[in-house]
N, C-alpha and C positions, 0 to 999 in steps of 0.2 A: 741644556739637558737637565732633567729635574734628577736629583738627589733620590735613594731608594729609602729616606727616612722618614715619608708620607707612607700610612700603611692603612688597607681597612682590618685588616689582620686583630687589631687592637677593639674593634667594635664587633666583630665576628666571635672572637676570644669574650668581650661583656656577654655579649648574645648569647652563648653558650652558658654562660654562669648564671644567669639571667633565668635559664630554661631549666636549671637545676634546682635553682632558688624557691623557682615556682612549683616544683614538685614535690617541695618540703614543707609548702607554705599548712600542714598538718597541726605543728607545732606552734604557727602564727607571731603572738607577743613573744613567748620563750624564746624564739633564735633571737630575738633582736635583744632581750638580754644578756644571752649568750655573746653576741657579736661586742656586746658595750668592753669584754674582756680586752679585744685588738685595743680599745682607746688605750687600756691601764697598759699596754707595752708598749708602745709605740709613741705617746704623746708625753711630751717632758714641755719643763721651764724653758727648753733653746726652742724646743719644735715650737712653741707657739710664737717666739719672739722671732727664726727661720720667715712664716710664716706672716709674718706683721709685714716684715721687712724688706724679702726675697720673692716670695711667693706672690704676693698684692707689689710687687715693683711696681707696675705700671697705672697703680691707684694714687690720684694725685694728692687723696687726702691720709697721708699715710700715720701712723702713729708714731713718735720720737722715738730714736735708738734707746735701750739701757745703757748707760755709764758702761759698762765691760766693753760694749760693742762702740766706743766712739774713737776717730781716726786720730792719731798721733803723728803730727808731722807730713811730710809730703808723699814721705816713700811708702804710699797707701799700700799695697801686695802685699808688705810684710809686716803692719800694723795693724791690720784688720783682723775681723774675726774669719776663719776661714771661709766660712758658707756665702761671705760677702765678694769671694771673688766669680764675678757674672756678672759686673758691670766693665762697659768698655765704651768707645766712640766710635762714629761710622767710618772716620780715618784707620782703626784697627782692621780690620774689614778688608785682607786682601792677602793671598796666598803666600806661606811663606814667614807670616807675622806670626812672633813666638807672645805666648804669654800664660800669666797661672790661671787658670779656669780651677774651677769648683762644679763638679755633677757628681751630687750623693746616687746611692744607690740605695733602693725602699727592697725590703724583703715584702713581697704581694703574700704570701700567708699570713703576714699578721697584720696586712692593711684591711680598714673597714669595708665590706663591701655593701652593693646597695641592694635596697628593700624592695620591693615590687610594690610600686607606684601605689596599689589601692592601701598597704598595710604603712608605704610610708606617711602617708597624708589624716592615718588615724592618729600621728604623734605631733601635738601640737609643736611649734616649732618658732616662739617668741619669747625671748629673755624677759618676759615677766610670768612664764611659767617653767623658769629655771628652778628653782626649789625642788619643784612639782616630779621635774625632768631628772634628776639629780638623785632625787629616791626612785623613780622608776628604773632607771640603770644601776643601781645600786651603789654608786658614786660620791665618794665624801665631797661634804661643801666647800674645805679649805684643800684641797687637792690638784693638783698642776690641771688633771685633765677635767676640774671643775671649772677652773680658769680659760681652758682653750674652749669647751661649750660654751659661754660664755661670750666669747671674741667672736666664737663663729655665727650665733644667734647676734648679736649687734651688728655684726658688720652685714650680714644677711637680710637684715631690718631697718636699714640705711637708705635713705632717699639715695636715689643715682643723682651723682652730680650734672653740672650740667652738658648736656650733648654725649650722655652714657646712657646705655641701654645696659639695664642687670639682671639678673636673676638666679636664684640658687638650687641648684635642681637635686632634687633628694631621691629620685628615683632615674635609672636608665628613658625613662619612657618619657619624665619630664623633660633630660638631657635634649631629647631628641626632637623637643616640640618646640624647644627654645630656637633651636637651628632650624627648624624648618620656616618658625617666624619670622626668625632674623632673614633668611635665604630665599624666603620660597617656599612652598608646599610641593612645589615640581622640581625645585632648585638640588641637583648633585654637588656633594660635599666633600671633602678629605678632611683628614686630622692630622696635622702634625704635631710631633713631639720629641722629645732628646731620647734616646735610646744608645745603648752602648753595644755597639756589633761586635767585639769583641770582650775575651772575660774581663771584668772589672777589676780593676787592680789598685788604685788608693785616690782617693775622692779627691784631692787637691795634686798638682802636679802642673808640671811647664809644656802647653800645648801649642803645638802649630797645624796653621790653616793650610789644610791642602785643598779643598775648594769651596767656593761660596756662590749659592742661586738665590738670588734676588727675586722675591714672589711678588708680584705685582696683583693686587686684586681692588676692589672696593669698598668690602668691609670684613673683616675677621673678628672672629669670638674666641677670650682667651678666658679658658676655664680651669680655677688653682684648687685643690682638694683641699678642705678643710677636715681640722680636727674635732670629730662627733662618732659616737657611739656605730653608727652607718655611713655609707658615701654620701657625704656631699662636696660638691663643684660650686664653688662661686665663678660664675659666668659672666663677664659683661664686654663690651663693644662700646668704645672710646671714638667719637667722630675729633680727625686727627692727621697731621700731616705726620703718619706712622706707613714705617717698612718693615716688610719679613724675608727673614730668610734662614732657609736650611744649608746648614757649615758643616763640613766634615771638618774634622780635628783629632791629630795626633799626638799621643802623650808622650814623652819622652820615657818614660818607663812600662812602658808598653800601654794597649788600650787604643781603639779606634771610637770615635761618639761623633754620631750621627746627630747634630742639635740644630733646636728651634730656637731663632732669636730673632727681636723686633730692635726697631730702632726708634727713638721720637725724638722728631726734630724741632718742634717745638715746646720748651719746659717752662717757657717766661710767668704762666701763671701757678706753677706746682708750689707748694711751700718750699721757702727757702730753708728747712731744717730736716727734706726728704736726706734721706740715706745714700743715695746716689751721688748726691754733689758731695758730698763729705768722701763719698771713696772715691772719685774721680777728680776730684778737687780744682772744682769748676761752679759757675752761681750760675740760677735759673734765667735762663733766655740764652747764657752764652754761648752753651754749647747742648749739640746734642744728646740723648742718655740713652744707651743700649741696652740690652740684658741676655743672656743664654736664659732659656725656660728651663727648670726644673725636668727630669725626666719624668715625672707623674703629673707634670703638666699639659694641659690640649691645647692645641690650637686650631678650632675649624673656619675652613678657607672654602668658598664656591667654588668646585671645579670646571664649572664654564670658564671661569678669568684666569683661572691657571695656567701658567705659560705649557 
C-alpha cells in the first residue's frame, strides 16, 4: 500500500501562487528585486555548504567538506555536523530500526519563489554575468548570498556527467517541461517529498521506522532548490542501479515525517572524498549510500510504474 506522502497538493499549491504571480506581473523587474530580499535571510555560509553536501548528495561530482564539517573517529552520529545526519544503508531500512535523522524545517514566506517563465528567461543566468547579476539584485560581491549565486550559476552550467540528464529550471513552467520530456508528454507523474504530518518539534532527534514502500519505477527526477534571488531546481536523472522509497518515521520527542529517500547501490566510481563515505564510514564500491531528501526537496516519479 503506497504511503499518503506523494501528493499533488504541492503542485496545485505552486499553481495557485503561479496564478497570483501572474497577476502582479504590473510591476515586472521590481518584484524580482524585491523577491532578491528572501536570498539576504535565508542564505548563509552553512546553507550553501547544507547544500554542496546534503542537498546534491546524489551528485557524484560533489565539492570537498569544510574542515568544521569532517568526521572524527567512528562514532559518526555524534561527530558530525548535524545536517549530515540523512545518510544511512539499505540494511537500515526496516521497521522498528531506531536512528538520529536530521529534517530542517524551511519557513515558505521567506523562501524565493518562482518567476513566470517569460520574465524569468529575461535574466541572463551564466556566472560570467555574475558581476552584472549582483548589482542588479542589489547584492554585495564579497557577501555569503553572493557566494551561493555563484555555486548555483556553476553548478547549473555544468556539463551532466555521464549517463545524467540535468537541468535547472527557473520557472514552474520550465519545471514542468523538464518532466514531461523526461516522462512523456502523455506520461502521468507524482512528486514525492519529506513532509512532516505532524508540528515540528527539533530538527535532529532519534527516529524509528514504522513503515517503508519500496518504489519501483524506471526512471525518477530528483530536483534540490538552489540558493538565488527566485526558485530555482536543479533537476537531474542519474541512469543507475538506484531505489526509492517513502518511510514513515517517529521521533522520539514527538513528530511524525513522512520522507523520501533513494538508495545507490552502486558508488564504485563516486570520488572517494564524497561526504557520505566519511559519515557512513565505508569506501566507494563497498557498500551502498542512502539519504533522506530534504523536505524542500522533489522527487518526480511516472505514475504508470507505481505500485
Amino acid at each position: 500500500m503506497a504511503l499518503p506522502i506523494s501528493s499533488w497538493s504541492f503542485i496545485l499549491y505552486t499553481l495557485f501562487f503561479f496564478m497570483i504571480v501572474q497577476e502582479n506581473l504590473a510591476r515586472k523587474i521590481t518584484i524580482v528585486k524585491d523577491i532578491a530580499n528572501d536570498l539576504q535571510q535565508v542564505t548563509t555560509e552553512d546553507l550553501v555548504n547544507n547544500i554542496m553536501d546534503v542537498e546534491n548528495s546524489d551528485h557524484v561530482e560533489m565539492n570537498k567538506k569544510d574542515e568544521h564539517k569532517m568526521i572524527i573517529g567512528k562514532d559518526h552520529h555524534n561527530q558530525i555536523d548535524p545536517e549530515l545526519n540523512v545518510f544511512f544503508v539499505p540494511k537500515d531500512l526496516k521497521v522498528g530500526k531506531i536512528m538520529p535523522i536530521y529534517f530542517s524545517k524551511k519557513n515558505s514566506s521567506t523562501t524565493p519563489k518562482f518567476l513566470p517563465k517569460e520574465e524569468a528567461e529575461k535574466i541572463p543566468f551564466t556566472p560570467e554575468k555574475l558581476p552584472s547579476l549582483l548589482d542588479f539584485f542589489s547584492i554585495s560581491k564579497k557577501s555569503p548570498q553572493a557566494k551561493a549565486m555563484k555555486y548555483t550559476l556553476e553548478q547549473c552550467n555544468f556539463e551532466p556527467m555521464e549517463g545524467e540528464t540535468k537541468f535547472c529550471a527557473t520557472s514552474l513552467e520550465s519545471l514542468f517541461d523538464f518532466a514531461n520530456n523526461m516522462f512523456g508528454s502523455n506520461s502521468k507523474f507524482k512528486v514525492l517529498t519529506t513532509t512532516h504530518v505532524t508540528k515540528f518539534t527539533v530538527p535532529l532527534q532519534n527516529y524509528k521506522i514504522s513503515q517503508v514502500n519500496e518504489i519501483s519505477v524506471p526512471n525518477a527526477i530528483g530536483c534540490h532548490p538552489m540558493p538565488y534571488p527566485f526558485a530555482v531546481f536543479y533537476c537531474h536523472s542519474q541512469k543507475g542501479d538506484t531505489s526509492l522509497y517513502e518511510i514513515v518515521v517517529e521521533g522520539e520527542n514527538g513528530g511524525i515525517v513522512h520522507a523520501a529517500a533513494i538508495c545507490h547501490m552502486d558508488t564504485s566510481k563516486w570520488d572517494a572524498d564524497h561526504v557520505a563515505f566519511r559519515v557512513l564510514n565505508v569506501l566507494p564500491g563497498n557498500s551502498p549510500v542512502c539519504h533522506f531528501f530534504p523536505p524542500d526537496n522533489l522527487v518526480w516519479v511516472p505514475l504508470s510504474s507505481t505500485p
